[in-house]
N, C-alpha and C positions, 0 to 999 in steps of 0.2 A: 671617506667613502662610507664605514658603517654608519656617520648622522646620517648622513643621506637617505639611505637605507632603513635608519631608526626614523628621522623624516619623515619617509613617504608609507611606511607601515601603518600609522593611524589614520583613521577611519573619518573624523574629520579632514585631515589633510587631502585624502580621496572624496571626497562630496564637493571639498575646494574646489579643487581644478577641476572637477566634474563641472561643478557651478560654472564657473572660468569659460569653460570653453561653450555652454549653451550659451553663456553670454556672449561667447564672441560670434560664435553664429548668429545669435538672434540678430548684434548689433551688423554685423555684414548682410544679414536679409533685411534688415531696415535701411542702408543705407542705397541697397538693390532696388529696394521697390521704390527709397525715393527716386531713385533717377530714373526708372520707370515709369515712374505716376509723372515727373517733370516733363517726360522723353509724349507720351501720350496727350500731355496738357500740348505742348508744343503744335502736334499733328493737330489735335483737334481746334486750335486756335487756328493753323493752315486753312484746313478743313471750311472752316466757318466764312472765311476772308472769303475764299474761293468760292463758295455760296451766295455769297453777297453781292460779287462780281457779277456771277450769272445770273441772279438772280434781277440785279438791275436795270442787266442788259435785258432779260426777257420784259421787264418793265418798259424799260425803253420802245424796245420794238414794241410793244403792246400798244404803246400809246400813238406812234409813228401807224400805225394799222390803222387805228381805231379813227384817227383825222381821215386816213386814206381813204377806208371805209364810207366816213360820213360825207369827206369828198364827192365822190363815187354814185352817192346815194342824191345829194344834191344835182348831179353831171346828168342822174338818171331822170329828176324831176326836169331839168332843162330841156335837155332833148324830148320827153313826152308834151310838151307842151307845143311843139311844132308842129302844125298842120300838117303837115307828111308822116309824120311819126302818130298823131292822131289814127289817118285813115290805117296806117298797119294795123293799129293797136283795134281799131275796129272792124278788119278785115279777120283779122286773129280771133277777135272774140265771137265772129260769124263763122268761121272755119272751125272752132273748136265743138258751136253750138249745134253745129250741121253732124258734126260726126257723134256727138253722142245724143241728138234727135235719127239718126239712120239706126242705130244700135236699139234704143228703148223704146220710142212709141212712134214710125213715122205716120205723119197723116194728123198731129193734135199740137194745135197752139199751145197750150196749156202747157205742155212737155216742152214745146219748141222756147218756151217764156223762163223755163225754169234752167234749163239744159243753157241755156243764154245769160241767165243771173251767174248759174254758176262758172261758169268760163269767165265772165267780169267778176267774181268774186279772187280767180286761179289768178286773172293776170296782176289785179291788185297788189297781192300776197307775191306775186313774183316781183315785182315793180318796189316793193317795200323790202326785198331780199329774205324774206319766209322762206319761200322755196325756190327750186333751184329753172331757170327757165328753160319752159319745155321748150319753145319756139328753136332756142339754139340748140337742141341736143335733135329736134327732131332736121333740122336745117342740115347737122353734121354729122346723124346715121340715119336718117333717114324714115319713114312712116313703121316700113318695116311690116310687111304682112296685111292681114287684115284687122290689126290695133286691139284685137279681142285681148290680147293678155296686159293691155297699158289701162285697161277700163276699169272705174272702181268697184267697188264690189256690190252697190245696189245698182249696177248697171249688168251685170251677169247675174241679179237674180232677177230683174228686170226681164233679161233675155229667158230664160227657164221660164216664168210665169208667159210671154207672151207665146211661146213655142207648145205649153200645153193648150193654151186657147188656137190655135191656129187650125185645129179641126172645123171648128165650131166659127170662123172667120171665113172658110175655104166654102163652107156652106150657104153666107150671107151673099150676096149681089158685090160686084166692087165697087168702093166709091170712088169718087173722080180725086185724084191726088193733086193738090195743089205746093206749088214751091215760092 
């Protein structure tokens, strides 16, 4: 027991096993963090797979749309080509061009020409899937008032400019309106 004792007394002996045991720590947090870093590859391998998966699938459906789509788009060019479907489509474009000829200038070709261009411009861009068609939103709520808040915006300063002339119109003779 006194080697022992004489042993463990020097000063080297102690820096030993000092040594010793940081090494065995160090070696048990290295063998820690590999199974760690393994245990994370693992997940993130999951991780990736399972991305992939969905990431497919949202391919898949993408492309299953985008035929549907161009289906759709063709089903739309068919049916406009039918004499019945014509006279909507230009009953439509006289119905849009009446309401925003009542609103900005009544009484002037010029207006009634343009206010007509662009309602064939609206249904176009609708017919081409641009925008969303008014015909069916207005079929399914309805006009709704007097349509002043659906009108573009150079159609209410349209309306402003012609309401400060209207002193100066109430003074002229009326002319005969023609439709």
């Amino acid at each position: 027991m006194e080697q022992v004792i004489q042993f463990f007394s020097h000063h080297f002996v102690w820096g030993l096993c000092l040594g010793l045991l940081f090494f065995g720590l160090s070696v048990w947090g290295h063998f820690k963090t590999k199974r760690e870093f393994r245990r994370y590859r693992r997940h993130l391998s999951d991780k990736l797979e399972l991305e992939a998966r969905q990431y497919e699938l949202i391919r898949r459906e993408k492309e299953v749309l985008a035929k549907e789509n161009e289906n759709l788009r063709l089903r739309i060019g068919q049916l406009g080509e039918k004499p019945e479907q014509k006279l909507v489509r230009d009953l439509e474009i006289l119905t849009r061009a009446e309401k925003r000829m009542m609103v900005q200038a009544p009484g002037f070709a010029g207006a009634w020409e343009s206010a007509k261009s662009v309602a064939v411009e609206e249904l176009t861009a609708e017919d081409q899937g641009k925008s969303l068609p008014k015909r069916l939103f207005s079929r399914i709520f309805g006009s709704g008032g007097t349509g002043r808040e659906a009108l573009p915006q150079e159609a209410t300063a349209g309306m402003a400019a012609a309401a400060e002339t209207a002193p100066a119109a109430e003074a002229a003779p009326p002319a005969a309106e023609t439709r």
